[in-house]
C-alpha positions as CSV (number, residue, x, y, z in Angstrom):
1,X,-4.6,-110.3,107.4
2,X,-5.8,-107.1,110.0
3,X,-3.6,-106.0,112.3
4,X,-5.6,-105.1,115.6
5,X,-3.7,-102.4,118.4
6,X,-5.5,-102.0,121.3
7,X,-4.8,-101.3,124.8
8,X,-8.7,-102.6,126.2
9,X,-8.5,-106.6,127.6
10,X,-9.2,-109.4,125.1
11,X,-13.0,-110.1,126.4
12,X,-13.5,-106.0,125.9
13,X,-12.2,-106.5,122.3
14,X,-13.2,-109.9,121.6
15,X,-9.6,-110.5,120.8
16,X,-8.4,-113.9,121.4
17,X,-6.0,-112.8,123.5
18,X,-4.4,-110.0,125.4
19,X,-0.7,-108.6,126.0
20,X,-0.7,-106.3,129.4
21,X,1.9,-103.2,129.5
22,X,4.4,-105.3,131.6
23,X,4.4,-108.1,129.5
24,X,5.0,-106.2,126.5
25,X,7.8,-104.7,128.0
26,X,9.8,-108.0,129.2
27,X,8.7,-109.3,125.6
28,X,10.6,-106.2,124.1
29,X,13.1,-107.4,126.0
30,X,13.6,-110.7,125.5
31,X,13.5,-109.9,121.6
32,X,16.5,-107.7,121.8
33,X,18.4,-110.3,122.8
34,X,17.3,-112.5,119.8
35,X,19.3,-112.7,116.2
36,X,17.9,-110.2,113.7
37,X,14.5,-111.7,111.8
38,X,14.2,-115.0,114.3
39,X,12.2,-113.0,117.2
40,X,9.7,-110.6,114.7
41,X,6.2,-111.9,116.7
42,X,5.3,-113.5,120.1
43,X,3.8,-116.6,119.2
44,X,0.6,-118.2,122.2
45,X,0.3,-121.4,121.5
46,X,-1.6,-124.4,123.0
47,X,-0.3,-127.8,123.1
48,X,-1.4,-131.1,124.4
49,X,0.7,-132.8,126.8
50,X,1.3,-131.3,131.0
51,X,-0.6,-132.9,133.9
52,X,-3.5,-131.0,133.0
53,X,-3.9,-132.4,129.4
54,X,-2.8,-129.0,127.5
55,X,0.4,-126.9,128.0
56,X,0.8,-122.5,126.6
57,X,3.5,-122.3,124.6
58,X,5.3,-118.8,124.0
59,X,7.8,-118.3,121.8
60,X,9.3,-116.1,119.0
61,X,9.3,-116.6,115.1
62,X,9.4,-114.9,112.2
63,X,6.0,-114.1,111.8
64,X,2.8,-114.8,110.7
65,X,2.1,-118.4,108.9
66,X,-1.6,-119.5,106.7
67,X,-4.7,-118.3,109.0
68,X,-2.6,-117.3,112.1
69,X,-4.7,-114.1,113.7
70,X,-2.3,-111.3,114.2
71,X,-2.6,-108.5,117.3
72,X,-0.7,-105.9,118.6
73,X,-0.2,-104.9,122.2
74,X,2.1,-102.3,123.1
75,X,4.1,-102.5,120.0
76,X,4.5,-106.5,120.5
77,X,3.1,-108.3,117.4
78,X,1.2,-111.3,118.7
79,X,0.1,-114.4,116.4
80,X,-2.3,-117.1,117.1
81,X,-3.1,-120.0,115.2
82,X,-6.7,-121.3,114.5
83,X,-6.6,-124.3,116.7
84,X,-4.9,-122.4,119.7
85,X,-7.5,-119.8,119.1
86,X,-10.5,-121.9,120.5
87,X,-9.2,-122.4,124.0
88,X,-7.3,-119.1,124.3
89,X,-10.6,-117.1,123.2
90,X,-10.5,-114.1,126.4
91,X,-6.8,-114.8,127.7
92,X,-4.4,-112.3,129.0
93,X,-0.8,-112.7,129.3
94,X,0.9,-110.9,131.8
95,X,4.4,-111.3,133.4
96,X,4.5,-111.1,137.7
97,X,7.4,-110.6,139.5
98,X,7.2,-110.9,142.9
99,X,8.8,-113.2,145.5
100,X,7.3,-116.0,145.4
101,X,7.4,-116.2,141.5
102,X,8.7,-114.5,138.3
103,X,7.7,-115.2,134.5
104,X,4.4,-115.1,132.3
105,X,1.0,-115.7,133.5
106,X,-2.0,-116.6,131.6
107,X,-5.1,-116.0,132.5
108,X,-7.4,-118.0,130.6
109,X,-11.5,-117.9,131.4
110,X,-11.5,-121.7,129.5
111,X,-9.5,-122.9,131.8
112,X,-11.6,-125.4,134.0
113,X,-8.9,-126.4,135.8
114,X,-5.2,-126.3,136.4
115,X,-2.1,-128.3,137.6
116,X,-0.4,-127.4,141.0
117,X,2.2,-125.3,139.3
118,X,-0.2,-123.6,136.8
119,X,2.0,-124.6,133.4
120,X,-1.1,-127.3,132.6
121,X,-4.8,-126.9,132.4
122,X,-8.1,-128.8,131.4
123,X,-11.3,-126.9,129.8
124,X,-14.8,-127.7,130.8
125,X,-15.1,-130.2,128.1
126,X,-11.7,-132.2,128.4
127,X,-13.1,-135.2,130.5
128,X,-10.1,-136.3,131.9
129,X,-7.9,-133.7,133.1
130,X,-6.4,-132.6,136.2
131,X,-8.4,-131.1,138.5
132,X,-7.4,-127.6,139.9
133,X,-4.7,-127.7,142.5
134,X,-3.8,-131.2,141.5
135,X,-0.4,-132.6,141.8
136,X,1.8,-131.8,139.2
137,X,4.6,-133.5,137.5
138,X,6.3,-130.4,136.1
């Protein structure tokens, strides 16, 4: 499998997704903090569940597994599997601090629509999801 490092967003490199500079850094971060071999890549996942009908998932592992598609940002090793890949196609994670919140953000051009808090989202094609704004459970 190719390794891709690029600094250029995930729509300018047709990447599935995108790692910005800042969330790189907390990433890096977070890692060093992890037992040796358990945090090697970030892992972006989607899941179904949330208000929305799908949830992101982040999270370390070891490392690559089967067809996962394997980036690097800012010296962050990212790995997506295939059926994450479709709805993530374009996406940049980023981390915000600020006052009014604080974590990772993920901007995702196939998200139709969102839950209040943002954790949940629908695509165009997901006929029953929330729609954006919506109340949200989480």
């Amino acid at each position: 499998m190719a390794t891709i490092e690029t600094t250029q967003s995930s729509e300018e490199t047709g990447a599935t997704v995108t790692l910005t500079a800042r969330a790189a850094e907390k990433v890096r971060m977070l890692m060093a903090d992890e037992p040796a071999g358990e945090a090697e890549v970030l892992r972006v996942a989607i899941q179904g569940g949330g208000c929305g009908g799908f949830e992101y998932a982040l999270g370390f592992d070891r490392g690559a597994t089967g067809e996962d598609e394997e980036l690097e940002f800012h010296g962050v090793k990212v790995v997506v599997d295939p059926a994450s890949a479709h709805y993530l196609k374009g996406s940049t994670v980023d981390f915000v601090e600020s006052l009014q919140e604080s974590g990772f953000k993920i901007d995702n051009p196939n998200a139709a629509g969102s839950c209040g808090c943002g954790h949940s989202f629908h695509v165009a094609d997901d006929a029953g999801g929330a729609d954006s704004g919506a109340p949200c459970g989480h």
